[in-house]
C-alpha positions as CSV (number, residue, x, y, z in Angstrom):
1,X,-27.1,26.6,-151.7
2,X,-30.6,27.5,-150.5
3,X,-33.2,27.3,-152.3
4,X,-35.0,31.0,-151.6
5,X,-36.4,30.5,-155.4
6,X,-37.8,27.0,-155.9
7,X,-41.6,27.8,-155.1
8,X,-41.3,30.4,-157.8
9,X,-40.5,28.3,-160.6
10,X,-43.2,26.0,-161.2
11,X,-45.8,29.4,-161.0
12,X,-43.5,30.9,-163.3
13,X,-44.0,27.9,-165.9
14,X,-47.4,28.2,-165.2
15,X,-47.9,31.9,-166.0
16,X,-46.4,31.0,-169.1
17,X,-48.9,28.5,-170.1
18,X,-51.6,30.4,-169.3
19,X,-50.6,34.1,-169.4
20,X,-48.0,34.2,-172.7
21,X,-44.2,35.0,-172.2
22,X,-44.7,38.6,-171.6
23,X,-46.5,38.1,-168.4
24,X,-44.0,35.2,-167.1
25,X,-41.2,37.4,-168.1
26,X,-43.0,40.1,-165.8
27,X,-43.7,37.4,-162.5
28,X,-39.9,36.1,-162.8
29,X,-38.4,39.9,-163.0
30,X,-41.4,40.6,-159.9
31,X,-39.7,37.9,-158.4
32,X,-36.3,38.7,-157.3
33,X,-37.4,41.8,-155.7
34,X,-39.8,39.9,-153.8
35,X,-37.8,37.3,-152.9
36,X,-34.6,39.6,-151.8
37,X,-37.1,41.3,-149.5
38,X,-38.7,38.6,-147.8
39,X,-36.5,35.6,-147.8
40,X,-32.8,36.0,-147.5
41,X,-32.0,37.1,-144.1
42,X,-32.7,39.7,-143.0
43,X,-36.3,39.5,-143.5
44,X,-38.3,41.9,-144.9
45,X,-35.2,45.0,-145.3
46,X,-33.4,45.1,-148.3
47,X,-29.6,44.4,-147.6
48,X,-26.2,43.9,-149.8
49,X,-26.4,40.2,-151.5
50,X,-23.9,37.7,-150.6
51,X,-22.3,35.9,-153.5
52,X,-24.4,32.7,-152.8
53,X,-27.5,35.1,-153.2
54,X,-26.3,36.3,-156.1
55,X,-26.3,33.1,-157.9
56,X,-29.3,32.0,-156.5
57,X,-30.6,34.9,-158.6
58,X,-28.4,34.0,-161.7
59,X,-29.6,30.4,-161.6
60,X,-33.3,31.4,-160.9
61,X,-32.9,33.9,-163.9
62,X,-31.0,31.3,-166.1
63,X,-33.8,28.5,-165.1
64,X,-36.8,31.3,-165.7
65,X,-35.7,32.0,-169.5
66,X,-35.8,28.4,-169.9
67,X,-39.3,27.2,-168.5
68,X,-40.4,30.9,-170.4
69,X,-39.0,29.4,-173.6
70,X,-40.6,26.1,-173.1
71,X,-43.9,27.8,-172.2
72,X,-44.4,29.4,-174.6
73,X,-43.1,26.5,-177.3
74,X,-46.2,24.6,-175.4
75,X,-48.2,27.1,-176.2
76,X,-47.6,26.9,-180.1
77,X,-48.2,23.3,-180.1
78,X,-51.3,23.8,-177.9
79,X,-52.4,26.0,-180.6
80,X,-51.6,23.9,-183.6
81,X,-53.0,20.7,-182.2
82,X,-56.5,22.9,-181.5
83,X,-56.8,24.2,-185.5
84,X,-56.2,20.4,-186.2
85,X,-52.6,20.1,-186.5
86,X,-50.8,20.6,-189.5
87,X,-52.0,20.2,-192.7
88,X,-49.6,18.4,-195.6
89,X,-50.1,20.0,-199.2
90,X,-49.8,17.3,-200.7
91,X,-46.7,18.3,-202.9
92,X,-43.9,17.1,-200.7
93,X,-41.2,15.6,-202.2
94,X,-41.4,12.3,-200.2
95,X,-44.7,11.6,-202.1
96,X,-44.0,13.0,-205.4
97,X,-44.3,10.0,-208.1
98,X,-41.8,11.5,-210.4
């Protein structure tokens, strides 16, 4: 399998963590059509994929939604560790002397 799309996933991450979902979502979709045009032979044209392209794409997709998700869920806890992290109201049942 060749590995057209394996620089693209750690930017992809990044974007994430900095940029939100919306914009990773946008620089893995800006992706494919990049990488179909300049790295699978032959360069720079776009031609018919092969089958083996073709799941590079799936698995490049498949691995995108999964560093997006996982972006973003950094992101939450980013944000809840910088408000302090969360706060217990004091009513939970584990500490309820009844």
């Amino acid at each position: 399998m060749k590995l057209y799309f394996a620089a693209f996933l750690p930017s992809v991450f990044v974007v994430g963590l900095v940029a939100g979902a919306p914009a990773a979502t946008f620089a893995a979709l800006l992706t494919i059509p990049l990488v179909w045009w300049a790295f699978v032979p032959p360069f720079f044209q776009f031609s018919s994929l092969t089958s083996a392209d073709a799941d590079s794409i799936n698995l490049f997709f498949l691995l995108a939604v999964f560093l997006i998700g996982l972006a973003d869920l950094c992101r939450q806890t980013a944000a809840i560790v910088s408000r302090g992290g969360l706060k217990s109201s004091g009513d939970s049942a584990a500490t309820n002397p009844q």
